[in-house]
FIRO-462512 format. One line per field, with one value per atom (N, C-alpha, C): residue number from 1; residue in one letter; atom name; x, y, z. Coordinates in Angstrom, 1 decimal. Layout:
% residues N
k	[NUM_...]
r	[A_...]
a	[CA_...]
x	[X_...]
y	[Y_...]
z	[Z_...]
***
This chain:
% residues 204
k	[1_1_1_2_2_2_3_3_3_4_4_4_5_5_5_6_6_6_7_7_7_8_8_8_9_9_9_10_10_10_11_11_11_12_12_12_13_13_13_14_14_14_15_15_15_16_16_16_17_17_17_18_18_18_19_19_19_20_20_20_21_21_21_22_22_22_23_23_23_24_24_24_25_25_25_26_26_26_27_27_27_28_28_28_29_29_29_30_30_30_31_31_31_32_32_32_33_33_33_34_34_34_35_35_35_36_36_36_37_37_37_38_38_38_39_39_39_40_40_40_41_41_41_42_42_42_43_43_43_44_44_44_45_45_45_46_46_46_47_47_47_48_48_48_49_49_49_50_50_50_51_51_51_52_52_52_53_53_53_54_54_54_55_55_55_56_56_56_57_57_57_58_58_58_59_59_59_60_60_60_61_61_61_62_62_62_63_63_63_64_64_64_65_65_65_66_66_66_67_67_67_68_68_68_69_69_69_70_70_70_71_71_71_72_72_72_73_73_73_74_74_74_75_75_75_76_76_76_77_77_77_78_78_78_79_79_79_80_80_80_81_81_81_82_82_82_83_83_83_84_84_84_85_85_85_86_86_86_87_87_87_88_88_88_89_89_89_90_90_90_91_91_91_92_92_92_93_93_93_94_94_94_95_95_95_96_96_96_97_97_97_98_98_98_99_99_99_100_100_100_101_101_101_102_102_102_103_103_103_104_104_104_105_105_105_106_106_106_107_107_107_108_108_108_109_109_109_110_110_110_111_111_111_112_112_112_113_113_113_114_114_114_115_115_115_116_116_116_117_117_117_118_118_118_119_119_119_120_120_120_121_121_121_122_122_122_123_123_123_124_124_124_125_125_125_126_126_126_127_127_127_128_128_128_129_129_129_130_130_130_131_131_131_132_132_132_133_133_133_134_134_134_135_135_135_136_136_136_137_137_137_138_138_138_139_139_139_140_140_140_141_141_141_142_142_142_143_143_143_144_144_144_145_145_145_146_146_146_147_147_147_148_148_148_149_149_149_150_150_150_151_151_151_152_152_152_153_153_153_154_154_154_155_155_155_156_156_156_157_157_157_158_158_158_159_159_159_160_160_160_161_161_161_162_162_162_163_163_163_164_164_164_165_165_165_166_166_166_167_167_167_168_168_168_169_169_169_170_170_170_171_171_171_172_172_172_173_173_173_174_174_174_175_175_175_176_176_176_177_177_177_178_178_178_179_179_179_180_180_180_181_181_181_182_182_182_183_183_183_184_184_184_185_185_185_186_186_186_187_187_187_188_188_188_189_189_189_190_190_190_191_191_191_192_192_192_193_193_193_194_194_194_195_195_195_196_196_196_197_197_197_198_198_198_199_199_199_200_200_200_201_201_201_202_202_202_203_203_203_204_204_204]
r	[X_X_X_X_X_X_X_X_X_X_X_X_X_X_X_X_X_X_X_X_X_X_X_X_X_X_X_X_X_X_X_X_X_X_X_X_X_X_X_X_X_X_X_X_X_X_X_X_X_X_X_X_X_X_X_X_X_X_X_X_X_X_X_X_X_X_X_X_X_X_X_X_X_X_X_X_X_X_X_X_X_X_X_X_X_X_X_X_X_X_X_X_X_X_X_X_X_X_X_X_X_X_X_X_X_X_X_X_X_X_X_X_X_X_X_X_X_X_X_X_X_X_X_X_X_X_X_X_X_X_X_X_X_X_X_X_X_X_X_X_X_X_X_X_X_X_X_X_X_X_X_X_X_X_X_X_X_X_X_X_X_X_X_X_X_X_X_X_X_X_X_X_X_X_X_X_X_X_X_X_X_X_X_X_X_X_X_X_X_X_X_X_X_X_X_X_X_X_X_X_X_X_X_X_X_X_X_X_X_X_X_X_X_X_X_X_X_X_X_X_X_X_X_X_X_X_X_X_X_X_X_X_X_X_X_X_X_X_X_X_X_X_X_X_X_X_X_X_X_X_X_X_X_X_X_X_X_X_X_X_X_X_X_X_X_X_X_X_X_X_X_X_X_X_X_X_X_X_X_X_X_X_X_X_X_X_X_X_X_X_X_X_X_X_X_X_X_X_X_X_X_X_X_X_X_X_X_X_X_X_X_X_X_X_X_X_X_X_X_X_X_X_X_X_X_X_X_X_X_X_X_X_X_X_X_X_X_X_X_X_X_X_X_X_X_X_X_X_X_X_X_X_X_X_X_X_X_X_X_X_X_X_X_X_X_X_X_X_X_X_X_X_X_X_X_X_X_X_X_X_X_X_X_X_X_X_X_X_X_X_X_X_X_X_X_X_X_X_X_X_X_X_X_X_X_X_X_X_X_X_X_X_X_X_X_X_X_X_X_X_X_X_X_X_X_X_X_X_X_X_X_X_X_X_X_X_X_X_X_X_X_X_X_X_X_X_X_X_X_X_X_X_X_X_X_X_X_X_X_X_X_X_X_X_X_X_X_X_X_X_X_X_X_X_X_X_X_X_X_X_X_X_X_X_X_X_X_X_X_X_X_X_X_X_X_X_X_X_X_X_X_X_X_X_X_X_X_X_X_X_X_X_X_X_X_X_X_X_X_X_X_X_X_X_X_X_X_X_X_X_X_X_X_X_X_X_X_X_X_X_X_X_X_X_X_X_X_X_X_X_X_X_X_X_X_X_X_X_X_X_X_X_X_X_X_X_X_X_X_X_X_X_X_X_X_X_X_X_X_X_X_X_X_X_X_X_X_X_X_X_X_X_X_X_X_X_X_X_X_X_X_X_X_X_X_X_X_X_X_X_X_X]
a	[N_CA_C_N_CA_C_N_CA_C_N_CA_C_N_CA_C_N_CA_C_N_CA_C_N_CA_C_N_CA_C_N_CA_C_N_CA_C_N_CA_C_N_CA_C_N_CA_C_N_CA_C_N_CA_C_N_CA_C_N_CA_C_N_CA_C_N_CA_C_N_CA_C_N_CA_C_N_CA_C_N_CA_C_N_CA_C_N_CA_C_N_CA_C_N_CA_C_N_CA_C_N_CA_C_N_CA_C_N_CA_C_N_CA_C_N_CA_C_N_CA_C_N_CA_C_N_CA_C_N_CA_C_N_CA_C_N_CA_C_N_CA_C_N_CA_C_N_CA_C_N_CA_C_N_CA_C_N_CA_C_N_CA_C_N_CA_C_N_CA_C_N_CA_C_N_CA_C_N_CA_C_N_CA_C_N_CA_C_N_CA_C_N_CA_C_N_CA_C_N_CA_C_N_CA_C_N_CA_C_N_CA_C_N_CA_C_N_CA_C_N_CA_C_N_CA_C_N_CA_C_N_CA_C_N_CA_C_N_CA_C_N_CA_C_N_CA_C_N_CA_C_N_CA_C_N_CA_C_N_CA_C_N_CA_C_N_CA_C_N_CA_C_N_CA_C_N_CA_C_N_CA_C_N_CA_C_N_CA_C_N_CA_C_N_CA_C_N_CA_C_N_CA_C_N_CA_C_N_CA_C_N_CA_C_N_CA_C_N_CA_C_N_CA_C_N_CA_C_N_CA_C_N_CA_C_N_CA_C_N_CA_C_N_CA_C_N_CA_C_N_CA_C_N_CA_C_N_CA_C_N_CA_C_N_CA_C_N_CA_C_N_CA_C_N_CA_C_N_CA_C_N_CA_C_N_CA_C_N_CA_C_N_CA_C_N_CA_C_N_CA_C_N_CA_C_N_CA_C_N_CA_C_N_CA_C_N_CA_C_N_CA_C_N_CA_C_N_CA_C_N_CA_C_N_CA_C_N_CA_C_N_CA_C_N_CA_C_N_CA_C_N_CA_C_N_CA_C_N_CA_C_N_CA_C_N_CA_C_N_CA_C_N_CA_C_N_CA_C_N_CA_C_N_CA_C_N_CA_C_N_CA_C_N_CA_C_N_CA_C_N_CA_C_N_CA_C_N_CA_C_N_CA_C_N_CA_C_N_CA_C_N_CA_C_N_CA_C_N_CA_C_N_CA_C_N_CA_C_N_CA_C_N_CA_C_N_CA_C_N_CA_C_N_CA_C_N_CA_C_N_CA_C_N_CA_C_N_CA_C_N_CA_C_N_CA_C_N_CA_C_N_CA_C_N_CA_C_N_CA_C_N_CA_C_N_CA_C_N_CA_C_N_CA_C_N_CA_C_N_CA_C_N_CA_C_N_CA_C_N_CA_C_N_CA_C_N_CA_C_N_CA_C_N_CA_C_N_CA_C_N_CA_C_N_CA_C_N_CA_C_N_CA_C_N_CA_C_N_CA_C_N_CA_C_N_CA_C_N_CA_C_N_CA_C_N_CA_C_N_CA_C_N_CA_C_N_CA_C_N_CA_C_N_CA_C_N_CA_C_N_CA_C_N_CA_C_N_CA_C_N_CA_C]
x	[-75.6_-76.5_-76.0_-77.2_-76.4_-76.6_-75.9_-75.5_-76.7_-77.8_-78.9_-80.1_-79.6_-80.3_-81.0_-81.8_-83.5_-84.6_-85.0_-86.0_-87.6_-88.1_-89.5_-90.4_-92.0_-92.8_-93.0_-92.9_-93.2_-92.1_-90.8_-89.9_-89.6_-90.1_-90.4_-91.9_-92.9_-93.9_-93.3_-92.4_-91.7_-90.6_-89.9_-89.4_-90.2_-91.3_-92.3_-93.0_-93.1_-93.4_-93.3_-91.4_-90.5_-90.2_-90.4_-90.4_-91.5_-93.0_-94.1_-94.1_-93.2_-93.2_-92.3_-91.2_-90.7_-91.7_-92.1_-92.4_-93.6_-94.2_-95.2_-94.6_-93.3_-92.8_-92.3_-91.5_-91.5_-92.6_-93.9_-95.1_-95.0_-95.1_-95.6_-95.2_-96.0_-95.6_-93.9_-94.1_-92.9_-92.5_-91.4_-91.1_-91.3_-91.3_-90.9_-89.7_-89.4_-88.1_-87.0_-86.6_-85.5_-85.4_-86.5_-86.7_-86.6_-87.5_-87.4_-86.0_-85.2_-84.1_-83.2_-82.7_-81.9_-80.2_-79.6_-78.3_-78.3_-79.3_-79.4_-79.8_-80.4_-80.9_-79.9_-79.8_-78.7_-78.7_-77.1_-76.9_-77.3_-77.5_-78.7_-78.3_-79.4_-78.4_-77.5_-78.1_-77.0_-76.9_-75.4_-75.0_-75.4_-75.6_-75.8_-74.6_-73.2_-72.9_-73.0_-73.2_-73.4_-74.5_-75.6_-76.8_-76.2_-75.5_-75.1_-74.7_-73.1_-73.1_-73.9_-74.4_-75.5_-76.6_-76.9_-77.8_-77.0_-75.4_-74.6_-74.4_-74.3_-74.3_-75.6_-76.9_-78.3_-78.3_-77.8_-77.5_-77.5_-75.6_-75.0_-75.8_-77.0_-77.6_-79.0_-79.4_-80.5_-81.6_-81.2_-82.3_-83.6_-83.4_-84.6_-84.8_-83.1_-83.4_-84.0_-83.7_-84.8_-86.0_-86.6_-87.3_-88.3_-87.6_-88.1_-88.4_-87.2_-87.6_-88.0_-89.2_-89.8_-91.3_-91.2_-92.2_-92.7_-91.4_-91.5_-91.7_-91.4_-91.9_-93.6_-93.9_-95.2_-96.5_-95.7_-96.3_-96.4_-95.1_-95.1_-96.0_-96.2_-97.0_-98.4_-98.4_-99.9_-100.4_-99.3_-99.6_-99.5_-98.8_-99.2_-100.5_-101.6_-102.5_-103.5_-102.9_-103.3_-103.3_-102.1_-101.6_-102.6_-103.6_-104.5_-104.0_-104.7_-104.3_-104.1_-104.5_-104.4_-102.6_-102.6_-101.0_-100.4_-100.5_-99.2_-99.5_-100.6_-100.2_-99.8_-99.6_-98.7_-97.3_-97.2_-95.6_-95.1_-95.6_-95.5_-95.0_-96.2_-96.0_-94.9_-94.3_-93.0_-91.9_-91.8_-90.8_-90.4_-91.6_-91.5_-90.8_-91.1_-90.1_-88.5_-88.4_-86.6_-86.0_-87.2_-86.6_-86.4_-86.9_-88.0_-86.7_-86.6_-85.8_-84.6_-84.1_-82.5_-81.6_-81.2_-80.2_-79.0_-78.0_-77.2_-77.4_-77.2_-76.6_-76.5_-75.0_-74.8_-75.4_-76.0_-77.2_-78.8_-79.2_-80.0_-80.2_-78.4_-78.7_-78.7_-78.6_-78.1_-79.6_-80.3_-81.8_-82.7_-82.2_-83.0_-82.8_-81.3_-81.2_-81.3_-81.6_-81.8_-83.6_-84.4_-85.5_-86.2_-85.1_-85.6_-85.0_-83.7_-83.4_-84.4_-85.1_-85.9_-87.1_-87.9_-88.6_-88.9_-87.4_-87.1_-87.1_-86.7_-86.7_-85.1_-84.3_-83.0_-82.1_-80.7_-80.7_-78.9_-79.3_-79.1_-77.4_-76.6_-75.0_-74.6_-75.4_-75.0_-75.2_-75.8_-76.1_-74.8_-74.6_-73.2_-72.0_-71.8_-70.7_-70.3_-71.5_-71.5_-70.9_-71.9_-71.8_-70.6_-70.1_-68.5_-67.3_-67.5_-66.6_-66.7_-67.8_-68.2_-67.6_-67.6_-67.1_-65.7_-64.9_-64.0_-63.6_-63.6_-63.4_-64.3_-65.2_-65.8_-66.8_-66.3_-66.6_-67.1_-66.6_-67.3_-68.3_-69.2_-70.8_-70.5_-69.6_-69.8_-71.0_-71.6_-72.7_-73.0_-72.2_-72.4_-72.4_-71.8_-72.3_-73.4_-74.2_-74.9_-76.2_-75.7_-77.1_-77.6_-76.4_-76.7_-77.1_-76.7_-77.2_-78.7_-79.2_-80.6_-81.7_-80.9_-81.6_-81.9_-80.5_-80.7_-81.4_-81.6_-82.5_-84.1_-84.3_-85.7_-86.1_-85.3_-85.7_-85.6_-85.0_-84.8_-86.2_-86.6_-88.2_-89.3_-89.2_-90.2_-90.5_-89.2_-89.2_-89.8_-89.5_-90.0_-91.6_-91.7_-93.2_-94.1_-93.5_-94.4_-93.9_-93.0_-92.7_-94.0_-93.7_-95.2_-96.4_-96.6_-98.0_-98.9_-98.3_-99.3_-100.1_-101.0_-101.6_-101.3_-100.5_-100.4_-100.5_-101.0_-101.5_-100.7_-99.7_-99.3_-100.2_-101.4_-102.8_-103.3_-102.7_-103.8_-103.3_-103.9_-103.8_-102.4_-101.3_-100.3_-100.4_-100.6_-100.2_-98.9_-98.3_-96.7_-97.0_-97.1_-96.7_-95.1_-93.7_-93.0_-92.5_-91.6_-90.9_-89.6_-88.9_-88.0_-87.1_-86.1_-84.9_-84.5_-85.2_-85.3_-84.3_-82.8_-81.6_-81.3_-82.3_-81.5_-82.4_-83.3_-84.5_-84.6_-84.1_-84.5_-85.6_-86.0_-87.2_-86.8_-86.8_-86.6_-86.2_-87.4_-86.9_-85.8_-85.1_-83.7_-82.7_-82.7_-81.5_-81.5_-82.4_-83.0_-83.2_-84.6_-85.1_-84.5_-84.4_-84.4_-82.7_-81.3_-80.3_-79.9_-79.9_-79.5_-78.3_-77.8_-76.2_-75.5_-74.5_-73.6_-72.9_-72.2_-71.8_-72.0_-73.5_-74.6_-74.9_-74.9_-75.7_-74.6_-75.2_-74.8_-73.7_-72.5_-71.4_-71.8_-71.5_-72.2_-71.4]
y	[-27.8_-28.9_-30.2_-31.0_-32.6_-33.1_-34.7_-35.7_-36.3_-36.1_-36.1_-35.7_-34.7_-33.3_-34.1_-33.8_-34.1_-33.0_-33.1_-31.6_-31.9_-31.0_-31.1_-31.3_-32.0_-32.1_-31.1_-30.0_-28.2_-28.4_-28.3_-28.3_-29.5_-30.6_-31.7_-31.1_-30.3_-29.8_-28.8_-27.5_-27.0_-27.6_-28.6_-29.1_-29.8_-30.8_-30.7_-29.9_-28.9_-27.9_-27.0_-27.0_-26.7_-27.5_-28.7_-29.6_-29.8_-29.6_-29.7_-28.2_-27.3_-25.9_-25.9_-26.5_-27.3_-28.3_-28.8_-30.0_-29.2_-28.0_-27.0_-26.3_-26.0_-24.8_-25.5_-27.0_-27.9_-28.1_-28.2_-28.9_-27.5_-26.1_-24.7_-25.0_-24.6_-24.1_-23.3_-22.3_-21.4_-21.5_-21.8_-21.6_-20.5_-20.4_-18.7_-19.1_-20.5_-20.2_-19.7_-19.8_-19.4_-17.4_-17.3_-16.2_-15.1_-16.3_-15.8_-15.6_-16.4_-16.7_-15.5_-15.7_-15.0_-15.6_-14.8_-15.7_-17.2_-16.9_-17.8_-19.1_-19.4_-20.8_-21.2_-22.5_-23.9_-23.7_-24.1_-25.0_-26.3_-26.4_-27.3_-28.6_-29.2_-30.3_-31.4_-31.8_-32.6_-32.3_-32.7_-32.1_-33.1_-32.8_-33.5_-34.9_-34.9_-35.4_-36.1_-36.2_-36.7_-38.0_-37.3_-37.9_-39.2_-38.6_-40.0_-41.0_-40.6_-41.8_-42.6_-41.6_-42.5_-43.7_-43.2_-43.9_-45.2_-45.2_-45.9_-46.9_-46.5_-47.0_-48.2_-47.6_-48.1_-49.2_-49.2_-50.3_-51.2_-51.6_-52.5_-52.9_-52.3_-52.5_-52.8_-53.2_-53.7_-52.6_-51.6_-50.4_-49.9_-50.0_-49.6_-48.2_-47.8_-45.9_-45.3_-45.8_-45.9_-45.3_-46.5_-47.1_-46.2_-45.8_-45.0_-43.6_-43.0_-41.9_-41.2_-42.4_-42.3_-42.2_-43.1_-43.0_-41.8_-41.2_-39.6_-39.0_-38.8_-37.6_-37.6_-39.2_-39.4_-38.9_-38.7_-38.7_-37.2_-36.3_-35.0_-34.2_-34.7_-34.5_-34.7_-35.4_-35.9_-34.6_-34.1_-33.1_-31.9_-31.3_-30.7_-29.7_-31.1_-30.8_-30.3_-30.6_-30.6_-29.1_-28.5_-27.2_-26.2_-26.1_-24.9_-24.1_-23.1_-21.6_-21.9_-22.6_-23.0_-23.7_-24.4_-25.3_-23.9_-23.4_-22.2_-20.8_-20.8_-19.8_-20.5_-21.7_-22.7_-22.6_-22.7_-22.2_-20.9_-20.2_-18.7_-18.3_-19.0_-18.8_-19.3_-20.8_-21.6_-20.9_-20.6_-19.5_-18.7_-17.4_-16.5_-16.3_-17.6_-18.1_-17.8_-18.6_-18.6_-17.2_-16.5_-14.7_-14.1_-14.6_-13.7_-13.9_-15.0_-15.6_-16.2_-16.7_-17.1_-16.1_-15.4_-14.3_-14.4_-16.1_-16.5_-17.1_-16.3_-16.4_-18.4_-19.1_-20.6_-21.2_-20.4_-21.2_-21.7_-20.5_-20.8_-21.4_-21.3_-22.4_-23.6_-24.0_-25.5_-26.1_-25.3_-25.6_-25.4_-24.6_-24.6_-26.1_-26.6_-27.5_-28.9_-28.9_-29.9_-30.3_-29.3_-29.4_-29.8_-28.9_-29.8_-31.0_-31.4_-32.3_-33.6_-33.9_-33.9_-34.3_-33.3_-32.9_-33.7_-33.9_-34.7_-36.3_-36.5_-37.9_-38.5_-37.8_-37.8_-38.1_-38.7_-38.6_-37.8_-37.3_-36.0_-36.1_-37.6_-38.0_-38.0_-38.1_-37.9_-36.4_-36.1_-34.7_-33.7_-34.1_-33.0_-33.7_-35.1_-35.3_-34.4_-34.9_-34.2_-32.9_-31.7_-30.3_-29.8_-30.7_-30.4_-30.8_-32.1_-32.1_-31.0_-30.5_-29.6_-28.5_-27.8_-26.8_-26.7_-26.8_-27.1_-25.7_-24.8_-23.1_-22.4_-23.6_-23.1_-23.8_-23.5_-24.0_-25.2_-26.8_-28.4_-27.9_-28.7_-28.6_-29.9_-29.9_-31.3_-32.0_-33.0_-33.2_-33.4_-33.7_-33.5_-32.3_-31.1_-29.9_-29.0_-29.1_-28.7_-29.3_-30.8_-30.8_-30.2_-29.5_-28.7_-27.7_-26.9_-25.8_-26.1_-27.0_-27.4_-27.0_-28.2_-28.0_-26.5_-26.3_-24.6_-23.7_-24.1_-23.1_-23.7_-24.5_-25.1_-24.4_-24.3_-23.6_-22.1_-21.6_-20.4_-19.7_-20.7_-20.0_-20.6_-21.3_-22.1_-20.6_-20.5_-19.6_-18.4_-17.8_-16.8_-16.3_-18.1_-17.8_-17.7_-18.6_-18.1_-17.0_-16.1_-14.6_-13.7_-14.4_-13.2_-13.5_-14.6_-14.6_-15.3_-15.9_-16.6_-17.8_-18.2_-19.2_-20.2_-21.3_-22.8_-23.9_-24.8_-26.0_-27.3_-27.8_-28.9_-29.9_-29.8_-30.6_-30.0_-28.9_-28.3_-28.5_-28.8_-29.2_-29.7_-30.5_-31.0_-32.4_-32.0_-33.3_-33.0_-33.6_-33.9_-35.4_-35.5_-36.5_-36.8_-36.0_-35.9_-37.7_-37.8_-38.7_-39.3_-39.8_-40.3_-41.1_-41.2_-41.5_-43.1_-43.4_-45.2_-46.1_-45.5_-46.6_-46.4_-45.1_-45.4_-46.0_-46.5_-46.6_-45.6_-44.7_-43.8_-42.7_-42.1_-41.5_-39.8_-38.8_-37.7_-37.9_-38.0_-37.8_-39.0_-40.0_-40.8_-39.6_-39.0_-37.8_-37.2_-36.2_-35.4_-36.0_-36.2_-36.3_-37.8_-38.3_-40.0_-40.3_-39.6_-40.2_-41.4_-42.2_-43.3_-44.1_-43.6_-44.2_-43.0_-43.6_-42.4_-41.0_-42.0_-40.9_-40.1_-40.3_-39.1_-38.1_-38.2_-37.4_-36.0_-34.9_-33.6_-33.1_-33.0_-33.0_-31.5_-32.1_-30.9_-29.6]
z	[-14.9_-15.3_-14.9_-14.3_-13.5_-14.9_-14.3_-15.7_-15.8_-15.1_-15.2_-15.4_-16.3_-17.0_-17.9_-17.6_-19.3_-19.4_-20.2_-20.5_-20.1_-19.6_-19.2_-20.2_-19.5_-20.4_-21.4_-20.8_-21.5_-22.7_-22.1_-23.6_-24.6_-24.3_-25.2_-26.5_-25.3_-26.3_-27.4_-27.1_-27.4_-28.6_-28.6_-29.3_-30.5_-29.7_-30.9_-32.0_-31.2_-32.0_-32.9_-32.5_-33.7_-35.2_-34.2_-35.5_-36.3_-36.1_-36.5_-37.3_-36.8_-37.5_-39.0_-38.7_-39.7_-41.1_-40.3_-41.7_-42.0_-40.9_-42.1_-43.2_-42.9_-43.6_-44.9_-44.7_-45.7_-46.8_-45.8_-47.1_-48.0_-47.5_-48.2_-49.5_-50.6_-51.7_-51.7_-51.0_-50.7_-49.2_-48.9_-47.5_-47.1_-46.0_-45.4_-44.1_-44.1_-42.6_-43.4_-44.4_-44.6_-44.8_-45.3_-45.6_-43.9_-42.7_-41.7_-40.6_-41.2_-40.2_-40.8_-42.4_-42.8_-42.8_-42.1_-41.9_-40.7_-39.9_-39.3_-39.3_-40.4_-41.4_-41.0_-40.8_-40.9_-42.1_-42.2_-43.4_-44.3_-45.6_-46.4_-45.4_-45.2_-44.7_-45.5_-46.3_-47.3_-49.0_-48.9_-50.5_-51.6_-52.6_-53.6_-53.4_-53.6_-53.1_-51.9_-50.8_-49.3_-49.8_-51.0_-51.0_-51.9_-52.6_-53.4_-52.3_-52.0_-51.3_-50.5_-49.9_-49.0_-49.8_-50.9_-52.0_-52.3_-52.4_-52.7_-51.4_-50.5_-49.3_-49.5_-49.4_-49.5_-50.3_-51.6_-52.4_-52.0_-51.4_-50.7_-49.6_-49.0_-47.1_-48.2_-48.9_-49.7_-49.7_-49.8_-50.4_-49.7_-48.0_-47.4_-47.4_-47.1_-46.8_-48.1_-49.1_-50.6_-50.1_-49.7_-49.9_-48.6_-47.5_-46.2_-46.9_-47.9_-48.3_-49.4_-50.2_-51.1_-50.3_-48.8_-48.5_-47.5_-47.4_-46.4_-47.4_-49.0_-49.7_-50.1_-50.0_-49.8_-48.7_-47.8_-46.7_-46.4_-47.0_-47.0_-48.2_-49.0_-50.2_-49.8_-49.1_-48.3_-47.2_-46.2_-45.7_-46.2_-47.6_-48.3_-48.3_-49.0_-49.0_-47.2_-46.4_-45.4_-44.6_-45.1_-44.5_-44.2_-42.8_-42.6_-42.5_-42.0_-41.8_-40.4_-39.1_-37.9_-37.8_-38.8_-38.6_-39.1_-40.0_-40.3_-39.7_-38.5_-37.6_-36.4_-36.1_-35.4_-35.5_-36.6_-37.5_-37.0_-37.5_-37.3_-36.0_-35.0_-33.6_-33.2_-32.9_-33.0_-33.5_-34.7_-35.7_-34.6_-34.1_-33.2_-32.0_-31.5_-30.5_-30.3_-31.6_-31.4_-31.9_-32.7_-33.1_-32.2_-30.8_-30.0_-28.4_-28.4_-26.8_-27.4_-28.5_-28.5_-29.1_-28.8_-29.3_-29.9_-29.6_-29.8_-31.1_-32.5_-33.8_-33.5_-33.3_-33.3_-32.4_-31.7_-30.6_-31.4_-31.6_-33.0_-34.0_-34.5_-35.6_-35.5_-34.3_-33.6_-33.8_-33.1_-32.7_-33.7_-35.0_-36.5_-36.7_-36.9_-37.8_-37.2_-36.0_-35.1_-35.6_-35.4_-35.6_-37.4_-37.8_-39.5_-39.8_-39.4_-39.6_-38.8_-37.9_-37.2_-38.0_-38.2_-39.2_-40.4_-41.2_-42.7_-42.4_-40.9_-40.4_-40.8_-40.5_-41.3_-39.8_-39.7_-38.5_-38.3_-36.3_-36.3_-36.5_-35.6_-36.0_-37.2_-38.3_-39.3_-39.6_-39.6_-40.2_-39.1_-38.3_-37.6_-38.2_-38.6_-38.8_-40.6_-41.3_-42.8_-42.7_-41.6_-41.4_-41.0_-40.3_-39.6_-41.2_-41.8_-42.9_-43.7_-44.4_-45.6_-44.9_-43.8_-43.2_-42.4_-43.0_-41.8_-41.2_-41.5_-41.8_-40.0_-40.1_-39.2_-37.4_-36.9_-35.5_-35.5_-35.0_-35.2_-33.9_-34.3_-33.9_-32.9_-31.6_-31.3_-30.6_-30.7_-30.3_-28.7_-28.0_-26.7_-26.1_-26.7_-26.6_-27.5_-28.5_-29.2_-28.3_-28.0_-27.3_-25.7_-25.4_-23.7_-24.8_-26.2_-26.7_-26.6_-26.8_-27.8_-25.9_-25.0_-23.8_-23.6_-23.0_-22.7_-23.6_-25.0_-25.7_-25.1_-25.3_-24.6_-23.4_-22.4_-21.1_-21.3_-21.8_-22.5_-22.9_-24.0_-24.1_-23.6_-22.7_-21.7_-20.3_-20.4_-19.4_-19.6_-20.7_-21.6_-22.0_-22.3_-22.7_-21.3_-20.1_-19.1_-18.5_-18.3_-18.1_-19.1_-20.4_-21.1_-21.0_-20.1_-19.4_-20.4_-21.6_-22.6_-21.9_-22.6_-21.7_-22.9_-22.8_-24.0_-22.9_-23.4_-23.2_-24.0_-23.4_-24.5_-25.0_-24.5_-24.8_-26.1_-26.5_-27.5_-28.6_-29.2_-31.0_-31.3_-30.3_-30.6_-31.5_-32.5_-33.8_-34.7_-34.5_-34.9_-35.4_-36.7_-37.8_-38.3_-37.9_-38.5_-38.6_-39.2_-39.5_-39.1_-38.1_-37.8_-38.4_-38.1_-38.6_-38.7_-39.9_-39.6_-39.4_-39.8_-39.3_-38.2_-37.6_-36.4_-35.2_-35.0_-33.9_-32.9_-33.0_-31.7_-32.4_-30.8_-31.0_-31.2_-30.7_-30.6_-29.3_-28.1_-26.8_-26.1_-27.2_-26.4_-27.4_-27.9_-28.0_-26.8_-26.2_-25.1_-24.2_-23.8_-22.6_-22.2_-22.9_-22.0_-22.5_-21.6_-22.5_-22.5_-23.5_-23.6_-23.1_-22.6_-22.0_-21.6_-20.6_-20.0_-20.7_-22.1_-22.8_-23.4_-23.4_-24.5_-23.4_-21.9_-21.1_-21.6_-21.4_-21.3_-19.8_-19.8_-19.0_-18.2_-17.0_-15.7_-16.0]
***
């Protein structure tokens, strides 16, 4: 992969889709990703602890992330009520995907917890630095490589879905409301598609 690797319109749709599969599985009464992953579910993203500090953090910086994520549970409460049977066989289908074409156990979970975290509007340097302290027992998630994981999982089932001959349209019913990550200003695609500076690009 060149140092100028970014992902296609197709796996940008793909990515949204995970994350739109996400904040379905969020609104449910009962989830079912966890139930569907099994061992493969990410880890929670943050500990009761983590959340304090951060709250404590918030204090001192005048109380917006407060104040951001009183208004994402709002907003999730709001889609709640919204959950068709069309959005959570959207879900299902997305879900399907990564059971279906990523085989790789930490490849997988890279690209679950990328996508919920995503999803929560939570942002993703924090959420690997947290995941890496709480765990030390177990392989650091470095972010310049988790994100060639995330790419390569994207082409992975891009590839896949047009090998099984499905017919998708990124035109069709793509509404992704999720929530981004307000301290940080970036979008989803300056992680991915658009890298922001030299040292974020993905090393050939």
């Amino acid at each position: 992969m060149s140092k100028n690797a970014s992902i296609t319109e197709a796996q940008n749709g793909i990515l949204e889709r995970l994350i739109e599969a996400f904040e379905t599985d969020i609104a449910l009464p009962v989830r079912v990703g966890p139930k569907a992953f099994g061992s493969s579910m990410p880890d929670y993203i943050h500990t009761p602890a983590e959340n304090f500090a951060r709250e404590r953090e918030d204090i001192a910086e005048g109380g917006q992330w407060k104040k951001d994520m009183v208004a994402a549970e709002r907003r999730r409460t709001e889609r709640r009520a919204k959950c068709s049977r069309e959005r959570i066989s959207r879900m299902e289908e997305a879900f399907d995907w990564i059971r279906r074409f990523i085989w790789d156990d930490d490849v997988r979970q890279v690209l679950l917890a990328y996508a919920e975290v995503k999803a929560r509007g939570w942002d993703w340097s924090r959420y690997l630095t947290n995941r890496n302290r709480r765990n030390p027992q177990k392989k650091a998630w470095v972010k310049r490589t988790v994100q060639r994981w995330i790419v390569r999982s994207l082409q992975t089932i891009e590839s896949n879905i047009h090998q099984s001959g499905a017919i998708w349209s990124l035109e069709t019913g793509l509404q992704v409301a999720h929530d981004e990550a307000k301290h940080t200003g970036k979008s989803i695609r300056s992680g991915l598609r658009s890298w922001t500076s030299p040292e974020e690009m993905p090393a050939a």
